[in-house]
C-alpha positions in Angstrom: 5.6 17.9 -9.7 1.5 17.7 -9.9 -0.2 19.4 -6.9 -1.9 16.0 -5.6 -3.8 17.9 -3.1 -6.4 18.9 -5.6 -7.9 15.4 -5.4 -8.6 16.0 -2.2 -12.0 16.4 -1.0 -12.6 19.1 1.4 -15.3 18.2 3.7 -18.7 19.1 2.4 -18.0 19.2 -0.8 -19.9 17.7 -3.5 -18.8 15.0 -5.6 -20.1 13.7 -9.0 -18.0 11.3 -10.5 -19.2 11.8 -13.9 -17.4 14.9 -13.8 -13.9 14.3 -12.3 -11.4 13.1 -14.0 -9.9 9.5 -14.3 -7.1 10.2 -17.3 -3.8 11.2 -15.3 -2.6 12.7 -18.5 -4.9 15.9 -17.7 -2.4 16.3 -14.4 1.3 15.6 -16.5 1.3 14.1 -19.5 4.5 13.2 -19.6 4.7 9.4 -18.7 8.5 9.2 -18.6 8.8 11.9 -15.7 6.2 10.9 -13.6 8.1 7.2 -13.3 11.5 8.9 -12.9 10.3 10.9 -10.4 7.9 8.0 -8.9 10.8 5.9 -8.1 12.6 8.8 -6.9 9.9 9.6 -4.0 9.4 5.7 -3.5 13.0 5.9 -2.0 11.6 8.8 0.3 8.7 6.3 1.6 10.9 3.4 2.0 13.1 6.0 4.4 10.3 7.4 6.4 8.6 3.9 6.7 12.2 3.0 8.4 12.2 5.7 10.6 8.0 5.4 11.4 9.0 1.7 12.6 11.8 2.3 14.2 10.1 5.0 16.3 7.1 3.0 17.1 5.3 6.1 18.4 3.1 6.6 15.7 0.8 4.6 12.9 -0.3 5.4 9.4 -3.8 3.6 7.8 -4.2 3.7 4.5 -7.8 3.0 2.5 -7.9 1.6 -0.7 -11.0 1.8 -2.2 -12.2 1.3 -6.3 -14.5 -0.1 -8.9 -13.7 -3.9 -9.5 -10.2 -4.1 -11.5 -9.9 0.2 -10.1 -6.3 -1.1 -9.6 -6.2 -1.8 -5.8 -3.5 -4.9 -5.7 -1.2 -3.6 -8.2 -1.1 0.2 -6.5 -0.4 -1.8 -2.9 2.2 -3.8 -5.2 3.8 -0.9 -6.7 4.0 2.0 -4.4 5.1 -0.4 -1.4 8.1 -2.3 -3.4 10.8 -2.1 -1.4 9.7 -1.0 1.9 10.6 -3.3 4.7 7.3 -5.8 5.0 7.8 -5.9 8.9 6.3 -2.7 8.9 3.7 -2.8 6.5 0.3 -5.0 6.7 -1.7 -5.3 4.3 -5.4 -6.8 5.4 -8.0 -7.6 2.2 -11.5 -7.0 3.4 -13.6 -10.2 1.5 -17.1 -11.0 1.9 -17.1 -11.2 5.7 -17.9 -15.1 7.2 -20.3 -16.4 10.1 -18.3 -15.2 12.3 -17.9 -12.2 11.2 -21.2 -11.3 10.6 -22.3 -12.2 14.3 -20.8 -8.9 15.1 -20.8 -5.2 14.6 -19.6 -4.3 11.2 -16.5 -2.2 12.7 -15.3 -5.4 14.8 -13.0 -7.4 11.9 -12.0 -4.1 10.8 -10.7 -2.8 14.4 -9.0 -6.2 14.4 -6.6 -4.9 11.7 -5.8 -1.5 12.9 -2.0 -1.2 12.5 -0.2 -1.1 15.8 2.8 1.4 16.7 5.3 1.5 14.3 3.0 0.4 11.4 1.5 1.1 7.9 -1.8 -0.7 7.9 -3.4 -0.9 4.3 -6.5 -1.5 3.7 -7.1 -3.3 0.5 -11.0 -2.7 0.3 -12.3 -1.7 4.2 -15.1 -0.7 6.1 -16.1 1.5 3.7 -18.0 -2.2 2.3 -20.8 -1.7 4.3 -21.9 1.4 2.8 -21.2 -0.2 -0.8 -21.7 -3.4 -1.5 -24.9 -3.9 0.8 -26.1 -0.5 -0.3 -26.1 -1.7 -3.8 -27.5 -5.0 -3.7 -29.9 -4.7 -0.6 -28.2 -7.1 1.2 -29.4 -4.9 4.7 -32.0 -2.5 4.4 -31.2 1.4 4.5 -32.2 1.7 7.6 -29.2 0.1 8.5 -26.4 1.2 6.2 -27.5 4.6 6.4 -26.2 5.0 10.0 -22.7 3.8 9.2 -21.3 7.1 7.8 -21.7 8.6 11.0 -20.4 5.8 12.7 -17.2 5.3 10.4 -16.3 8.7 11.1 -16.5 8.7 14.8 -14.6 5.5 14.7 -11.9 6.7 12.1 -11.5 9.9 15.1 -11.2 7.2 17.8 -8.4 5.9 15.6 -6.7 9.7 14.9 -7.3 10.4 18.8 -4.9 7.3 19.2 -1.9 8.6 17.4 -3.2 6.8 14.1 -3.0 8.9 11.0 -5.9 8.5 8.2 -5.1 8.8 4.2 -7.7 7.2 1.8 -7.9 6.8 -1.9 -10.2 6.2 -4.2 -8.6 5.1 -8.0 -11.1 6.5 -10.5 -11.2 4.7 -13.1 -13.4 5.2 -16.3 -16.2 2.6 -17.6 -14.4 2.2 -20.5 -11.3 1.5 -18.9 -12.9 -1.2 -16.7 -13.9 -3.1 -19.7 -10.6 -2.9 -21.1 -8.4 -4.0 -18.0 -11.3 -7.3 -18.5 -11.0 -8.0 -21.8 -7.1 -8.3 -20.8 -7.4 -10.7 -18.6 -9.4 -12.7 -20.8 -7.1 -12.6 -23.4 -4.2 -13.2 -21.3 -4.5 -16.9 -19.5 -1.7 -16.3 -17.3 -4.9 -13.4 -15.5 -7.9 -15.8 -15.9 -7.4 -16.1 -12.2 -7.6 -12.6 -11.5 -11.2 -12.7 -13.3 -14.9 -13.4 -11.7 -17.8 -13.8 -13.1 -19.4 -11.4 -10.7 -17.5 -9.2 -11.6 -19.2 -8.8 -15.0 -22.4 -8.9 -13.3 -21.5 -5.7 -11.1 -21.0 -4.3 -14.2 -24.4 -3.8 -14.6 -24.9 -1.8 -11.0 -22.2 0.3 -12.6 -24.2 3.5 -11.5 -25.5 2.5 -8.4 -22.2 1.6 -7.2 -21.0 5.2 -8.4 -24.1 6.9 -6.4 -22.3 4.9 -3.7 -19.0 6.2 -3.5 -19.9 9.8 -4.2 -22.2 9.1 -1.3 -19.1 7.7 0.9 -16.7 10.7 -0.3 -19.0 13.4 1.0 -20.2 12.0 4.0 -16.8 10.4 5.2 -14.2 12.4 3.8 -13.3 14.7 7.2 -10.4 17.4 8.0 -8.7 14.3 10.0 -9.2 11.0 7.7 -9.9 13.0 4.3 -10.3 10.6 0.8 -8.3 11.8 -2.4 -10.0 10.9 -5.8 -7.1 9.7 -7.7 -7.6 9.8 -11.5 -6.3 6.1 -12.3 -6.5 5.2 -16.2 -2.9 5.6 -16.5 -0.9 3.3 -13.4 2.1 5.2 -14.0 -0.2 8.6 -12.8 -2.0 6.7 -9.9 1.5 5.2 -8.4 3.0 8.3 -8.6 0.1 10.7 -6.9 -0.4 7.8 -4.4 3.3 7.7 -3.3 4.0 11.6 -3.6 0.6 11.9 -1.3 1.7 8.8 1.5 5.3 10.7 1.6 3.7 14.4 2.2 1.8 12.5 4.8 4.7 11.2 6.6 6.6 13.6 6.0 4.2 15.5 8.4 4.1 12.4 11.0 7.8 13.3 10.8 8.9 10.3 12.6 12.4 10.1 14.7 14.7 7.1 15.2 15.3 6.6 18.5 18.0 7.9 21.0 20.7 5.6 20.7 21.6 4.2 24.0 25.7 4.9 25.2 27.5 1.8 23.5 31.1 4.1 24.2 31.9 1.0 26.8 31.0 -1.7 24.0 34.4 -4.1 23.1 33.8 -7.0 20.7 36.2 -9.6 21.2 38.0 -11.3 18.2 
């Protein structure tokens, strides 16, 4: 097995996407392997998520963050087959509305904490408002500039309340991005899944990866830490990302309950 902890970044350390790896072959070429053992440690998750709910001591938040088409949906998809959708939610973090917007930037995001028991996932998050209105001015830096330091007091509010903190970010190549597009515009069954906007992002293509290696060193801490997961290959990215939420729970190391005395228990026929 890979040692996914390398794509973990230690805080303070300096990140330049340009020079870490997206190709998951670099890590173990052999695609065959990585599913077998994939679906293998998928059964793991889908046993600890059971006994994480069933304890309902204890909550796990997972970040997903990524360039457009980085592969968000179809990790969430993948990695969480199975697993018993009581005790998953799964909140998509959209351009916010009026409402929204009338308050702090934290407040829709605190909304969607996951409660006791729970594996929240985050399918975009706060992380937004270091991003998106970074990259296109949408607030001035006098305002966005802040956030880090407020993100990471309010992801150690969240870790001070039993809530443990994983984050990934699927690294995807330029090249790559272009590709997964071209697909869905040859494939009309995905003309849904594409934007127009999408293409026009393109173009901040840099500015959005200033961004993120911006976000990585100033928010990945000791208690909510971000892993860079090299994501051409889905097989590679599904497998790190489930061997990673499994070594995480694993360390949650959540109990069923004691079983109340049912010795005095008769069903009737």
């Amino acid at each position: 097995m890979p040692d996914f902890s390398q794509h973990r970044i230690k805080p303070g350390q300096k990140v330049d996407l340009r020079k870490t790896e997206t190709d998951g072959r670099s890590f173990e070429p052999d695609r065959d392997k990585c599913e077998r053992e994939f679906r293998t440690v998928r059964e793991e998750l889908i046993e600890l998520q059971e006994r994480l709910n069933a304890e309902s001591r204890q909550k796990l938040l997972v970040v997903f963050q990524a360039m457009d088409a980085g592969g968000k949906d179809g990790t969430i998809r993948s990695v969480f087959k199975g697993v018993n959708p009581q005790g998953v939610s799964v909140t998509a973090f959209k351009k916010p509305t009026e409402q929204e917007l009338s308050r702090d930037f934290l407040w829709r995001v605190h909304m969607a904490v996951p409660a006791n028991g729970m594996i929240g996932v985050f399918n975009r998050s706060h992380y937004e408002d270091v991003l998106v209105v970074r990259v296109h001015n949408i607030v001035p830096e006098s305002v966005w500039k802040p956030r880090y330091d407020q993100i990471n007091q309010f992801e150690e509010l969240l870790t001070q309340s039993n809530t443990t903190i994983i984050k990934f970010f699927l690294h995807i190549a330029k090249k790559e991005q272009k590709q997964r597009f071209q697909e869905r515009l040859d494939d009309p069954a995905k003309h849904w899944k594409f934007d127009r906007e999408d293409l026009a992002k393109r173009e901040y293509w840099d500015d959005y990866r200033r961004a993120f290696e911006d976000m990585l060193e100033k928010c990945s801490t000791k208690s909510a830490p971000w892993y860079v997961i090299p994501a051409d290959q889905n097989w590679y990215r599904d497998y790190a990302v489930c061997s990673l939420l499994v070594d995480i729970l694993k360390k949650m190391d959540p109990k069923y309950p004691t079983p109340p005395d049912l010795s005095d228990v008769r069903i009737e026929d």
